[in-house]
C-alpha positions in Angstrom: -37.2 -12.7 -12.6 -34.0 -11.2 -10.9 -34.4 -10.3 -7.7 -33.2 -7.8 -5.5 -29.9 -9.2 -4.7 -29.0 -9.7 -7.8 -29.4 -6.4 -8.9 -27.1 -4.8 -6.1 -24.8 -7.7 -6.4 -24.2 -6.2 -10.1 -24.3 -2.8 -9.5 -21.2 -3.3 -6.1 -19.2 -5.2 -9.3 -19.6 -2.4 -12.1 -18.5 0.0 -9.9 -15.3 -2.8 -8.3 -14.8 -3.4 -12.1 -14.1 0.2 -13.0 -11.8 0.8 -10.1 -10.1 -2.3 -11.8 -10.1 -1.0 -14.9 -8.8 2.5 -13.7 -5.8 0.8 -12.0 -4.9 -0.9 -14.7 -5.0 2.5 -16.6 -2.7 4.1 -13.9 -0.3 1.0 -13.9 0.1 1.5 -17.6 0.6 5.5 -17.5 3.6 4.9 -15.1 5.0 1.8 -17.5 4.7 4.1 -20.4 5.5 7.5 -19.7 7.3 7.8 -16.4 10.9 7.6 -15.4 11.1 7.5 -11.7 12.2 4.4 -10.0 9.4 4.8 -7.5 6.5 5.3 -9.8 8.0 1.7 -11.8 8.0 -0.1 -8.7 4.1 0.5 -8.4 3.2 -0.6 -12.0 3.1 -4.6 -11.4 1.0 -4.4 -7.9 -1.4 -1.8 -9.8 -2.1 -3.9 -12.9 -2.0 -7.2 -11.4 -4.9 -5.9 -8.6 -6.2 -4.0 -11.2 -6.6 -7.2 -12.9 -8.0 -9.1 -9.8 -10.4 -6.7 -9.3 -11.5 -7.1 -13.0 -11.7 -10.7 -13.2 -13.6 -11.0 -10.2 -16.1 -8.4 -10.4 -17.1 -9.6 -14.1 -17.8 -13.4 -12.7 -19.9 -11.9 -10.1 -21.6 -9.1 -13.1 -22.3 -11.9 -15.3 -23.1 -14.8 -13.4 -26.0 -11.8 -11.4 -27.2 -10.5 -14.4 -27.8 -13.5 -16.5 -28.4 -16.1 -13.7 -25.6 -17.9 -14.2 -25.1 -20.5 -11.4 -21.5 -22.0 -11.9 -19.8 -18.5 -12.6 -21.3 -17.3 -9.0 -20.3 -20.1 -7.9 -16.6 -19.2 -8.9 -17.4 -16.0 -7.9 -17.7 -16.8 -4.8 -14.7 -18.7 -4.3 -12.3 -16.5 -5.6 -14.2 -14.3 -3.2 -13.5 -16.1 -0.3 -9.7 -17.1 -1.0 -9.6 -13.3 -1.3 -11.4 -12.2 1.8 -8.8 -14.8 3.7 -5.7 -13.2 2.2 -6.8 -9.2 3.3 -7.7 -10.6 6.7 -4.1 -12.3 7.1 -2.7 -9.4 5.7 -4.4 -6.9 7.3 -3.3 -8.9 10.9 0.1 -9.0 9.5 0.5 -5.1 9.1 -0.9 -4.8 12.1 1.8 -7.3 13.6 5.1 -5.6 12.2 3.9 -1.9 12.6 3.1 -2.1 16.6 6.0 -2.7 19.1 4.1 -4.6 21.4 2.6 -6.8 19.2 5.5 -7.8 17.5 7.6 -8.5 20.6 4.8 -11.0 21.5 4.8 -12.6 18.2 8.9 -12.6 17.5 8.3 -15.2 20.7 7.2 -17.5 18.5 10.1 -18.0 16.5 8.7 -17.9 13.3 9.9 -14.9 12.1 11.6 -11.5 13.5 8.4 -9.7 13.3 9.6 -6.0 15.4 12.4 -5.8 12.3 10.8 -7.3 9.1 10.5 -4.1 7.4 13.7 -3.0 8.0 15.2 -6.4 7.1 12.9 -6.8 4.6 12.8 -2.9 2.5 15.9 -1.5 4.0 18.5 -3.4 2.9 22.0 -2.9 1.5 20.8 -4.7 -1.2 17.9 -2.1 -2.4 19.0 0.8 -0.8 20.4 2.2 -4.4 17.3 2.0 -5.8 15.2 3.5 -2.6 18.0 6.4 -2.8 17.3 7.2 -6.2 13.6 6.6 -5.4 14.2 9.6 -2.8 15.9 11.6 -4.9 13.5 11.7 -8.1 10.9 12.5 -6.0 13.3 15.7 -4.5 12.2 14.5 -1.0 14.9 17.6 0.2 14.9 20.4 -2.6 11.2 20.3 -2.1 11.7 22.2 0.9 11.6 25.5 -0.9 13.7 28.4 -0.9 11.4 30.3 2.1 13.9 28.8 4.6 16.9 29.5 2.5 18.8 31.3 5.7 16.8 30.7 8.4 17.1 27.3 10.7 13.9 28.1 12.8 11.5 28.3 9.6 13.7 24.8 8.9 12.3 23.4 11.2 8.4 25.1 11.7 8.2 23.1 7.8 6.9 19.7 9.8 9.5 17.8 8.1 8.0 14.0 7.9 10.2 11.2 9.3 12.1 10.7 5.5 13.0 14.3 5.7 14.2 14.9 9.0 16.7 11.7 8.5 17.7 12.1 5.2 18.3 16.1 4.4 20.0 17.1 7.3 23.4 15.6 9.1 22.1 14.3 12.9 22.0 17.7 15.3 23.9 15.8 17.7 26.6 16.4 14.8 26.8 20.3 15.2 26.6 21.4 11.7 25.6 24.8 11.0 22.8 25.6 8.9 23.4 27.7 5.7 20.1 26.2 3.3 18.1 22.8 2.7 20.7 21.6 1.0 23.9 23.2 2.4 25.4 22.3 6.4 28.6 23.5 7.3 31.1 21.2 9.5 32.7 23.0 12.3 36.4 23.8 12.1 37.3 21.1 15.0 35.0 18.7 13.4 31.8 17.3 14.4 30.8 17.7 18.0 30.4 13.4 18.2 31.7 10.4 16.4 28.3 9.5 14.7 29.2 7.6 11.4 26.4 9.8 10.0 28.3 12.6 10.5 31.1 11.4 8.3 28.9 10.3 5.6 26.9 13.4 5.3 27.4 15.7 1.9 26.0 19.0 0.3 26.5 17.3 -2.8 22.0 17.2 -4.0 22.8 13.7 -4.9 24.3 12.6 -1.7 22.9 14.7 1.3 22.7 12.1 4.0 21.1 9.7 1.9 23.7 7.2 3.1 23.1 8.0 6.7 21.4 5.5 9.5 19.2 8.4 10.0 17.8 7.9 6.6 17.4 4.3 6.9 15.4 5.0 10.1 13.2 7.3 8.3 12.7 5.3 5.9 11.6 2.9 8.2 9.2 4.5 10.2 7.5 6.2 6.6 7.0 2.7 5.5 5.1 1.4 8.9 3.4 5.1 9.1 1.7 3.6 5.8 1.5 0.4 6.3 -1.0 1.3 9.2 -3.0 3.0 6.9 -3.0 0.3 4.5 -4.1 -2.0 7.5 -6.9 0.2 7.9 -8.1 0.1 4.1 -7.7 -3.6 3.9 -10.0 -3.7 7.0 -12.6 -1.6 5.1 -12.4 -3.8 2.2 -12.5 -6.8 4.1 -16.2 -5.8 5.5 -17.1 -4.5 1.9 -15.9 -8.1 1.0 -17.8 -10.1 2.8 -21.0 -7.9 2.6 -20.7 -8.7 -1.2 -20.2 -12.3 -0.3 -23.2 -13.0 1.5 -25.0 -10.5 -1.3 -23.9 -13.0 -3.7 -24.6 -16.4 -1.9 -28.1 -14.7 -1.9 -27.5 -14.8 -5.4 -26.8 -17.8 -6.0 -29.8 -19.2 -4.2 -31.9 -16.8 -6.2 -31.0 -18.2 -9.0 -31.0 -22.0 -7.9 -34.8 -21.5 -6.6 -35.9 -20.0 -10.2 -34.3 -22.7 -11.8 -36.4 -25.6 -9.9 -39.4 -23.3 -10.2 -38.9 -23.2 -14.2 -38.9 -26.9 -13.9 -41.9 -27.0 -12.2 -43.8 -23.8 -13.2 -45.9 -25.5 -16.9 -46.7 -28.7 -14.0 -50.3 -29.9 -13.8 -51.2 -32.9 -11.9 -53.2 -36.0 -13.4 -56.7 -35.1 -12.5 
């Protein structure tokens, strides 16, 4: 007989095994038929969690469905190893996107943990392939031509940290505005030596994707995501563990049937 645990213990892992199955779908699309930098650098993580996600939920599908004590078992220590990893790394995004907690942890000389997304994604090193990342996805053109002439509408658009950085020269700079695309320098030059200032260009492939500004931009997009990564992982976390104990419920399901089998067609010497 398979009992009620068993029963939502399958029916959680059909429906973790198509989002599995759909990653692995999307992972594939952007192998096959894209040719943005950005959308490549997502295909491993998609198909190799898709994956993940597959493997696991059919262990726990099967090993429900059909009573089948050593895959639950397996189940539920892949399970385990996993609900371990999205707790670390849930604490860890939380660690390297908050100031204060980052300060405190940097004190324990393990790692830099204020800067490890800067030194980690921003680096000289992969900073080509984040600019052409930027500029597939037409971070700046995207704008629109509504504020073709007019600063104020420019800046009503609620330009997101990436944009303000990276498609306009700093303001401390004194560049006038003519489009998205398009600042002029003043005549005596720019109002302060900022290095950004020098390396800012109307040429759509350029802009100030070279600028500090950028990079900073960069910087905080990445942590403004990563805390809402944290927060996912958190979800899943309690979804993961809710599905543990579901399945060590399972598992002892299963185990009591078993010994009752055994002993069920028993009849005691009269």
């Amino acid at each position: 007989m398979v009992r009620v645990s068993n029963i939502v213990l399958g029916i959680f892992n059909v429906i973790i095994l198509i989002i599995g199955l759909g990653a692995i779908g999307i992972g594939f699309f952007f192998y096959l038929g894209s040719n943005s930098e950005c959308e490549k650098g997502m295909e491993n993580q998609l198909m190799i969690m898709g994956g993940a996600l597959f493997v696991v939920s059919l262990l726990g599908l099967i090993g429900s469905c059909y009573g089948i004590n050593f895959l639950l078992m397996l189940y539920l220590v892949v399970m385990f190893f996993l609900i371990v990893a999205f707790m670390v790394f849930t604490i860890f995004a939380i660690t390297v996107t908050n100031e204060a907690s980052g300060k405190v942890m940097s004190r324990t000389k393990i790692m830099n943990f204020r800067t490890w997304i800067e030194d980690y994604f921003v680096t000289e090193q992969n900073w080509n392939q984040i600019k052409t990342c930027l500029i597939d996805a037409k971070v700046c053109i995207s704008l629109g031509a509504d504020v073709e002439n007019d600063v104020a509408q420019f800046y009503k658009k609620n330009l997101s940290p990436i944009q303000l950085g990276c498609c306009k020269p700093p303001a401390e700079c004194g560049f006038i505005y003519r489009n998205v695309t398009v600042w002029i320098k003043p005549k005596a030059g720019a109002a302060v030596k900022n290095v950004d200032c020098k390396r800012w260009s109307n040429e759509l492939n350029t802009l100030c994707y070279n600028c500090d500004t950028c990079k900073a931009g960069m910087v905080s997009n990445i942590k403004y995501k990563w805390k809402q990564l944290a927060i996912v992982n958190a979800c899943i976390t309690v979804i993961l563990v809710v599905l543990y104990s579901i399945g060590c419920c399972a598992r002892r399901n299963n185990s009591s049937n078993k010994v009752y089998g055994k002993f069920k067609g028993y009849k005691p010497y009269p």
